[in-house]
N, C-alpha and C positions, 0 to 999 in steps of 0.2 A: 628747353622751354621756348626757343623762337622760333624751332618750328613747331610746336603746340599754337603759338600765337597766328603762325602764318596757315596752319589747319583750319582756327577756329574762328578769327575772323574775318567775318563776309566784307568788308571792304575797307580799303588801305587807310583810312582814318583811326578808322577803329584800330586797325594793325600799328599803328605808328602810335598810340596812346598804347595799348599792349608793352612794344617795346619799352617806351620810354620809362612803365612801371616797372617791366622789367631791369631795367638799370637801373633806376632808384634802389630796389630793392637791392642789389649787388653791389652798389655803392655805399648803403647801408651799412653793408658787411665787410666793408673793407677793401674791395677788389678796385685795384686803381683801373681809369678809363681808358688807358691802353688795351689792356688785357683783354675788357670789355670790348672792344672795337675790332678785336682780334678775334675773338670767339665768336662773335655777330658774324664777320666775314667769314669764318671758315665753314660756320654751318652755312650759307648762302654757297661758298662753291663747292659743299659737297653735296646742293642739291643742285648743281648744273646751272646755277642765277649769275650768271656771266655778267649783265650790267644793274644799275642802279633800280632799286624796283619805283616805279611811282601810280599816277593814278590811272593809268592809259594800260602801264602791263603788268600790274599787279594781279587781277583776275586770270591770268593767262597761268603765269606761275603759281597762283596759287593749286590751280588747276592740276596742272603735273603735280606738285606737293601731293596733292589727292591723291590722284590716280597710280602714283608710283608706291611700288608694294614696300609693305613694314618689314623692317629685318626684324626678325626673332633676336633676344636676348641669348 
C-alpha cells in the first residue's frame, strides 16, 4: 500500500497525508507502531530509497518507482 501511495501521488504532501492514513488505518487494527515503522522502511529499501525522502527528492524517487518494472505475482 506505500508504494501504491508513492505511485499515485504527485507530490510529497499529498504522499505524507497518504501515509499517515495509512497508519491510522493499521493502527486501527491493532498493529503496534513498531512493526509499522518497520514495514514503511523495508518497502523504501527494496525500492533502492537509501535516505530520508523530502520535498527537494521525492519527485526523483518517485520517478524510478514508475519507471521500474512490476513483478508479476
Amino acid at each position: 500500500m506505500l508504494l501504491r501511495a508513492i505511485r499515485y501521488c504527485s507530490s510529497f504532501q499529498v504522499y505524507l497525508d497518504e501515509r499517515e492514513k495509512l497508519r491510522m488505518a493499521l493502527l486501527l487494527n491493532k498493529y503496534p507502531n513498531k512493526f509499522i515503522n518497520e514495514q514503511f522502511n523495508n518497502v523504501l529499501i527494496k525500492l533502492n530509497i537509501d535516505q530520508s525522502l523530502n520535498n527537494i527528492n521525492y519527485n526523483i524517487f518517485r520517478q524510478q518507482v514508475i519507471n521500474a518494472p512490476i513483478k508479476e505475482k
